[in-house]
Structure formats: C-alpha cells, structure tokens
C-alpha positions as CSV (number, residue, x, y, z in Angstrom):
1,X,12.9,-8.7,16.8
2,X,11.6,-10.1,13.8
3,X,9.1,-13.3,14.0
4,X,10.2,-16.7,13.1
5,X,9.9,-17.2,9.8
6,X,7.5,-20.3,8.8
7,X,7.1,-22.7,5.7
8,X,5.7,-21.7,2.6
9,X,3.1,-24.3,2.8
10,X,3.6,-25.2,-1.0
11,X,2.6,-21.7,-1.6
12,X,3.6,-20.8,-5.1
13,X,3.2,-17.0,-6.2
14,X,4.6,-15.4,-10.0
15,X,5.9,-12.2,-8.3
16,X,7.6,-15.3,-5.3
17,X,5.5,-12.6,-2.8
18,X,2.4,-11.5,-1.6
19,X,2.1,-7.2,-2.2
20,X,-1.1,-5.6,-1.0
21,X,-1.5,-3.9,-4.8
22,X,-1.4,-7.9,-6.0
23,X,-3.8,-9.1,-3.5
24,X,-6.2,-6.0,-3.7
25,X,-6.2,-7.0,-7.3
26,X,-7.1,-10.7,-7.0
27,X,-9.9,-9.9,-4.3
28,X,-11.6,-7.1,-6.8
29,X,-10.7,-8.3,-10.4
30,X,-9.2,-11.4,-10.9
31,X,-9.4,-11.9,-14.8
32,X,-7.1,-8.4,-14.5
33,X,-5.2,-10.2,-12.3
34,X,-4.4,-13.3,-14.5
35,X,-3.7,-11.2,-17.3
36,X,-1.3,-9.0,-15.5
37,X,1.0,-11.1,-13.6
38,X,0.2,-14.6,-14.9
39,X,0.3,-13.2,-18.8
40,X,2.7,-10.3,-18.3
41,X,0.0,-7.9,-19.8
42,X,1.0,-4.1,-18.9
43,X,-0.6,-3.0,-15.6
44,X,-3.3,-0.6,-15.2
45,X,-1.8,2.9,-15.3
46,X,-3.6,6.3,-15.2
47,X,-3.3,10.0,-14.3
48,X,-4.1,9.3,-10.9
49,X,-1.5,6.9,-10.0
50,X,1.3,8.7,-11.9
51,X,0.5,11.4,-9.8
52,X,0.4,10.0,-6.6
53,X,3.8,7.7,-7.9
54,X,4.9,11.4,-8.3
55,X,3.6,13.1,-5.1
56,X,5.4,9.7,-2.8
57,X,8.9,10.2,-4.8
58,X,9.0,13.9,-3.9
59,X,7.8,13.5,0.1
60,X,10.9,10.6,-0.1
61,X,13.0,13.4,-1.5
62,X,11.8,15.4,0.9
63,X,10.5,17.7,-2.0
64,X,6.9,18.4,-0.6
65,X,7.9,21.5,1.7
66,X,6.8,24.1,-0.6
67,X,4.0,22.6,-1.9
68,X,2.8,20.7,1.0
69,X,4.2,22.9,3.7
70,X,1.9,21.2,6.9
71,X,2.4,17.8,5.3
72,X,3.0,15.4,8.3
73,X,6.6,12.9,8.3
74,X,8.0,10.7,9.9
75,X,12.2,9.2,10.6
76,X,12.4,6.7,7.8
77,X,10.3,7.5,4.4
78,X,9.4,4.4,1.7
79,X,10.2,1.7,4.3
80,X,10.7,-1.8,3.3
81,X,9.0,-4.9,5.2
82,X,10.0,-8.0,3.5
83,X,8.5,-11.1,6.4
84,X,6.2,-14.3,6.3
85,X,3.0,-14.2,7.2
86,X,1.8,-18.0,8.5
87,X,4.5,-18.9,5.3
88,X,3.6,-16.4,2.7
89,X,6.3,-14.4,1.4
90,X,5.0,-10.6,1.7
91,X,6.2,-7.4,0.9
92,X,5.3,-4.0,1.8
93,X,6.4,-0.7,1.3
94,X,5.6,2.1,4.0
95,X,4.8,5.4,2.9
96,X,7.0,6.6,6.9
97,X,8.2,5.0,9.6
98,X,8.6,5.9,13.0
99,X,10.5,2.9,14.5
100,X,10.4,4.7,18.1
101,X,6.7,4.3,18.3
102,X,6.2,1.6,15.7
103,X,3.9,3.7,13.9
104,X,3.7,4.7,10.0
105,X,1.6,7.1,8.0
106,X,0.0,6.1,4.5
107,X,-0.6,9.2,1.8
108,X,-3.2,8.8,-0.5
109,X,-4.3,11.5,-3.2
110,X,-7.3,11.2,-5.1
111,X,-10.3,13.3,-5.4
112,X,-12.6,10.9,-4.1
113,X,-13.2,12.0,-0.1
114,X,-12.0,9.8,2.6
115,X,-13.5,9.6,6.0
116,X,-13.1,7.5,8.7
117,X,-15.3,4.7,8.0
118,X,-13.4,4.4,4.1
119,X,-10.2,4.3,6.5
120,X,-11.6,1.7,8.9
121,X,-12.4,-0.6,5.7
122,X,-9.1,0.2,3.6
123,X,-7.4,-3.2,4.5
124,X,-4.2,-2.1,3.0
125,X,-3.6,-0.1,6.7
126,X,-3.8,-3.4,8.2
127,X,-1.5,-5.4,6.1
128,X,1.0,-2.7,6.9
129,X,0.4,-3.6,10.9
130,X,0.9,-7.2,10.3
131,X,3.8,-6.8,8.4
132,X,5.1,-4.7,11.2
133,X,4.2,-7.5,14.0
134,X,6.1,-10.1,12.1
135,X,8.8,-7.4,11.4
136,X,9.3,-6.5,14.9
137,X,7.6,-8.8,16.6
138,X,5.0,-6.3,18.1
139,X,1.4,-5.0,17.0
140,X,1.6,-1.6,16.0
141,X,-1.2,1.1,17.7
142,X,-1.9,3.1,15.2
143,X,-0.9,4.9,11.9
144,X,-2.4,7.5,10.3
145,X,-3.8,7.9,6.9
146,X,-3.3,11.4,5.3
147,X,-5.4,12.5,2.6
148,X,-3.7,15.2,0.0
149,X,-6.4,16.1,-1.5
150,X,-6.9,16.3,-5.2
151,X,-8.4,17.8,-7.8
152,X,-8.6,17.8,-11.4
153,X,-8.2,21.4,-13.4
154,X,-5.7,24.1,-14.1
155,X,-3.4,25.2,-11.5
156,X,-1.3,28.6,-10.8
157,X,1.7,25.8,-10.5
158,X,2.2,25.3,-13.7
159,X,6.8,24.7,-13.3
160,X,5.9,22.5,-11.0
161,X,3.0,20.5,-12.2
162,X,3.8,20.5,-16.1
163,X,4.3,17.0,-16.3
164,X,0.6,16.6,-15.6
165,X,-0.7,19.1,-17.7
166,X,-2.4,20.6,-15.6
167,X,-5.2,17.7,-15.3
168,X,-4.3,16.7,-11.6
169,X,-3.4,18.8,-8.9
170,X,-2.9,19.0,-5.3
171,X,-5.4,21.7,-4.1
172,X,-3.1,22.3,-0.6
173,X,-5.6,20.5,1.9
174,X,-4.8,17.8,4.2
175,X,-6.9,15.4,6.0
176,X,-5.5,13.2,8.9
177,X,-7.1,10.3,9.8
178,X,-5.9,8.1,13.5
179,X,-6.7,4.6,12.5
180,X,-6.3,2.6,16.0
181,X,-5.4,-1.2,15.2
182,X,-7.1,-4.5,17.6
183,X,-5.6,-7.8,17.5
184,X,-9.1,-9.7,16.7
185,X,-8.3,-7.7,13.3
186,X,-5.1,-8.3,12.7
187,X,-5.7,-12.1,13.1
188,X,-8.5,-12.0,10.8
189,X,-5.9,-10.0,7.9
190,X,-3.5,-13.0,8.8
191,X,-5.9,-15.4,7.9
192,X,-6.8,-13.2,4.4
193,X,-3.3,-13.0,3.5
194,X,-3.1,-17.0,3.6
195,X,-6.3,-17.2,1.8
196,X,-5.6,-14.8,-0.6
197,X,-1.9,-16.4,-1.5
198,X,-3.7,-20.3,-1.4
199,X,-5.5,-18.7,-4.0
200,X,-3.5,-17.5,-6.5
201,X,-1.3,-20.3,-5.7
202,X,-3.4,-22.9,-6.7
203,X,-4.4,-21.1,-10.0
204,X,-0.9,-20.0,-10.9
205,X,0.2,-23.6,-10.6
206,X,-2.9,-24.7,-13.0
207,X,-2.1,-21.5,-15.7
208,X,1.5,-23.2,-15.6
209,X,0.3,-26.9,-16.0
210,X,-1.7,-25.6,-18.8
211,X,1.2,-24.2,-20.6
C-alpha cells in the first residue's frame, strides 16, 4: 500500500520532481545543472548513454535474447514509481520489477568495471528502495545490479550494432552484483533526497527572482 503522501514543504523544483539523473547532477556538477534545467541548455549526451538508452529499449522489448541470451529479467520491465519522499515529489524509473518479492534489477553498460564496493556506493540503487518503501509501503531486500559489459571497437555484429558504428559494443559478459539494503541507509537517502530538493529549491526560486 502506498505511503501517505506529505506536504511539499514549499519545495519548488523546474522539472515539479526529484529524478536520480537530476539530483546526481546537482550533487557532482551544479553549474551543469543550472544550465541544463534552470536555462534549458541541451543535456549532456554521448556514445555511452545512447547506447545504454539503446541496450534498456531493447531488454523492454524484450529484444536482448539473441544478444544477451543469459541476461537476467524480471515480471514488469521500465517500471514507474511516481511517490513523496518526506514532501518531495520523486520519480524513478526501474530498469525490472518483481512485485512478488519487491525486488528490481538495474543494468548498467559501460566499460569501466564494477565491483561490489562501486555497487555499495552507487546511491542511485537506494533511491530505487526508497521509492519502493513509499510505493508499497515496505523496504525492499535487495536488487541486483547487472553489469553488460562494454567495450569500445569493431564488432562481428555489425546489422545489429550499425547505429553505433561500431564504436560501442556489448562484448557478451555479464556481471551480477546482490546489493542487500538496511534501514539505517535508507533513512540516511531520505534525508539526502530532502536535502538535495531544499537545494535546488531555494536556488531555482532565486534564478527565477532574478529573471
């Protein structure tokens, strides 16, 4: 059962809610982040996110058999979680679902290696379980981060992959990584989200004033 839904404390956001991409962005770059969603300037794009935007919309297709044949999914692919957290407005988008369990899996590509301390520290994971505790009212367990790894080359793929020009390719591994989730921690990502959105509030209200 979803959580009661709180006050927005005042909380004024330009997008009107709090995204993990936005509030990555404000906590590592935030002249990047004016520009981009208090200015409108074009967002960053490269190779490597059009090619994982491109690896996510075939697994949602369910696409990804031939080419990632061990790939791990679950009931309910690119799952929506729109709830407040302590009155913020957020919105998060899993990669699967599995509403049996409460559980969900997050892909990542990129040819930098993950292990399981990068997974411990990728606060992304546990935005995810807090949007699912206010979703359904109960802490998730786990999820599972799965690595596809990439590389960046030619490829014997070449009908499938000709978009990218053969500059980045899967190279057929995956890496599964069991991330186990603790309250103390998902209190503490509560309290970050309401930083994080106080934040931006109060310097989106000021870039407006200034107008």
């Amino acid at each position: 059962m979803e959580q009661k839904q709180q006050d927005h404390h005042n909380i004024v956001l330009p997008k009107h809610h709090l995204s993990w991409s936005a509030m990555n962005s404000w906590m590592t770059n935030p002249a990047r982040f004016r520009r981009e969603y208090f200015e409108g300037a074009p967002r960053l794009d490269t190779k490597y996110l059009r090619f994982g935007k491109g690896i996510a919309k075939m697994i949602e297709e369910g696409k990804h058999r031939q080419i990632l044949p061990g790939l791990p999914v679950y009931q309910i692919p690119e799952y929506e979680i729109r709830v407040n957290v302590l009155g913020v407005p957020i919105l998060s988008y899993l990669d699967n679902y599995d509403p049996e369990r409460n559980v969900f899996l997050e892909y990542k590509t990129g040819i930098q290696p993950w292990d399981m301390a990068r997974v411990i520290k990728h606060d992304q994971l546990l935005m995810y379980a807090v949007a699912l505790k206010y979703k359904t009212g109960k802490m998730p367990k786990f999820c599972d981060l799965v690595w596809i790894k990439t590389k960046v080359g030619g490829t014997e793929q070449r009908d499938f992959w000709h978009d990218n020009e053969g500059e980045v390719n899967c190279t057929g591994e995956i890496v599964s990584f069991h991330r186990e989730f603790q309250e103390p921690e998902i209190e503490r990502m509560e309290k970050q989200i309401l930083k994080v959105a106080t934040e931006i509030s109060d310097a989106y209200i000021k870039f407006i004033n200034e107008i």
